[in-house]
C-alpha positions, 0 to 999 in steps of 0.5 A: 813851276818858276826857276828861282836863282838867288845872286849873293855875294860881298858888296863890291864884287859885281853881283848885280853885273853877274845877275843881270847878265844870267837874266839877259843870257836866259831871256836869249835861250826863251825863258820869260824872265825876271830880275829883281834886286832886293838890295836897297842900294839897287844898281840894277838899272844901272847894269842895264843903263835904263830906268826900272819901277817898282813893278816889272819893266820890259827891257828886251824879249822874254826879259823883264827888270825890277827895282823895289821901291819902299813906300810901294812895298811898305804899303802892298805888304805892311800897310795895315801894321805900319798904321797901327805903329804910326798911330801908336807912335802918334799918340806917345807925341812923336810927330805925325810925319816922324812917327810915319818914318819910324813905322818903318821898322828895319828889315821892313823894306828888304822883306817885303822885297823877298815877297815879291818872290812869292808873288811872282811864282804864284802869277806863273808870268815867268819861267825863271825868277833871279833875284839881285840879293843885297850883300852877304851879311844882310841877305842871311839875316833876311834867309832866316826871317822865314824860318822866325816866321814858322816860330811866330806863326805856330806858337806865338800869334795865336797866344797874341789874339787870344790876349788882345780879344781879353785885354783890349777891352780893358785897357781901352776904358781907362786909356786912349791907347791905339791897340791892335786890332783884328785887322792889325792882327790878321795883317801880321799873320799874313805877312808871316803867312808869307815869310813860311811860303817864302821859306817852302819856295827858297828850299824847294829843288828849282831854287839855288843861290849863287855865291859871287867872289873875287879873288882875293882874300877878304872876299873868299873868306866871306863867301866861306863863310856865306856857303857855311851858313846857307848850308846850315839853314837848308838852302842849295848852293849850285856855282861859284862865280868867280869875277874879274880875274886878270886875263892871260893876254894881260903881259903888262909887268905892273900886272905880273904880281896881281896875276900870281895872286890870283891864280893862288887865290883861284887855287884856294877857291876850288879848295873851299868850294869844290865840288860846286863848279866854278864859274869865271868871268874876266875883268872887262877892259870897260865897266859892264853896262848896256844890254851887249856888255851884259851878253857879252859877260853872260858868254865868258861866265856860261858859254854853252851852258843853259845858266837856267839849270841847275848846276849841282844837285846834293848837300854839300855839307850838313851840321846836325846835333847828337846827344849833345855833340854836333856833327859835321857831315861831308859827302866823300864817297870815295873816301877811307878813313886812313887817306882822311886827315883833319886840321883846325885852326881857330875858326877854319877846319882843314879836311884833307884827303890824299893830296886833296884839301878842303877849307871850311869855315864854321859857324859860330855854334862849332868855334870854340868846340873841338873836333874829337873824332872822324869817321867814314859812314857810308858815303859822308865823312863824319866829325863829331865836336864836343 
């Protein structure tokens, strides 16, 4: 079974630097490994300064590189729908060349990028799959397609086959129209076929993702709000890695400043994140590109560590709904209710304990709702909002 490490993070903090640099580390300890990115700006091969395809490409022992490509994708996956639209689209007078570019519906690209997933832990050619994830707020979209697919797949295309098989008929004697057909319909249902086995594979014990940060205000906010998300749609966050921090060597007084800021926000980081385990690379004095930068960042960021593990098994927050109330669940296990103390403040909830503090972000469905009560119940903390 394939290890499957997923790198997200804003755009602009190094993600693919940090991604490609586990896979060139994992490929060092024997892994047979691939990265892939499913960003549709890739930067990839430029981290490794040379050319990827849209199918694996050796780059040194045990290691392998990809870069998607649409039109590639598009037709490994989306082949037979993306005709039919294209035909439809036709015959409303869009011009063929045009009605072949609108057939590519969004999200078409980026999906079928998450398929390759599937693909390559089915082939068993890899021990560890790491997956270059495009930026925070498209790649959450994309982590919920497979649970819409489930939807579709149970309730919705059985009702859509059962409709056309009455209803083609019919309209095609009055109407030209291109309609779906069986092949149309079967190509949908094995795409979401797909997107439900993507989603089993994504929540199984060997995936995890890895948030990628800088630190610096914005940024933690969004990984924040990331690590809230991921939780609430079951997939295992195990490390934090914290980019280009400001080294202690660097006494330079134009520096001075930057370094206070962010060994403040560093402070912050631990809060919002622990107990996931903070990983840290320094900013290097050239940008990291070649396959010795890359080892080079690898080293700073796992040291002895085997970047393949798994780093922290457990949830880290959950969100359940209760008659009508949603709760919050927090594992303290050592925690008393008396040395507990709860502040919210618009979107953020504060959870302190003792001198402890903990900052966490809130979804959409709990901002706006107040937290009424907290209670320790086994080893979870427990705050109920109304």
């Amino acid at each position: 079974m394939s290890r499957i490490i997923l790198y997200t993070g804003k755009g602009g903090v190094g993600k693919t630097s940090v991604a490609a640099a586990t896979a060139m580390r994992c490929a060092e300890l024997g892994y047979r490994t691939v990265v892939l990115s499913t960003d549709a700006a890739h930067s990839l091969a430029d981290s490794f300064d040379r050319p990827l395809g849209p199918e694996p490409v050796a780059i040194a022992p045990n290691l392998w590189g990809q870069e998607t490509d649409i039109v590639h994708n598009i037709q490994k996956y989306w082949g037979r729908v993306r005709d039919w639209l294209a035909a439809l689209l036709a015959w409303r007078g869009v011009e063929e060349m045009v009605a072949e570019e609108l057939a590519i519906l969004p999200g078409m690209e980026e999906l079928a990028n998450l398929l390759w997933i599937n693909h390559h832990h089915d082939s068993g050619d890899y021990d560890v799959i790491i997956v270059d994830c495009a930026p925070t707020g498209e790649a959450l979209r994309l982590l919920t397609f497979p649970e819409m697919a489930r939807w579709w797949l149970e309730k919705m295309l059985p009702i859509q086959r059962r409709l056309s098989q009455l209803i083609n008929p019919v309209i095609q004697r009055f109407i030209d129209m291109p309609l779906p057909d069986e092949q149309v319909l079967a190509g949908v249902e094995d795409i979401f076929r797909e997107l439900a086995r993507l989603r089993t594979l994504l929540t199984m014990d060997t995936t995890t993702v890895r948030l990628v940060l800088n630190p610096e205000k914005m940024v933690i906010k969004e990984a924040q709000r990331t690590f809230t998300y991921l939780n609430l749609y079951g997939y295992a966050t195990d490390a934090v890695v914290c980019n280009r921090i400001l080294p202690e060597t660097v006494n330079d007084p134009y520096f001075k400043l930057w370094q206070e800021t962010q060994k403040r926000y560093m402070q912050l980081v631990e809060e919002c994140f622990s107990p996931l385990p903070i990983l840290k690379a320094p900013l290097f004095g050239a940008e990291v590109v070649g396959l010795e930068a890359l080892k080079s960042m690898a080293h700073s960021i796992f040291d002895q560590q085997d970047p393949a593990q798994v780093l922290f098994s457990g949830v880290t927050q959950r969100i359940e709904r209760e008659n009508g109330d949603y709760l919050l669940k927090l594992p303290l296990p050592f925690a008393t209710r008396e040395s507990v103390s709860l502040l919210q403040s618009g979107d953020e909830l504060v959870v302190r304990i003792g001198n402890q503090k903990r900052n966490i972000l809130l979804p959409h469905t709990l901002q706006g709702r107040e937290a009424k009560e907290a209670l320790i119940k086994g080893k979870d903390l427990e705050i109920r909002f109304s």
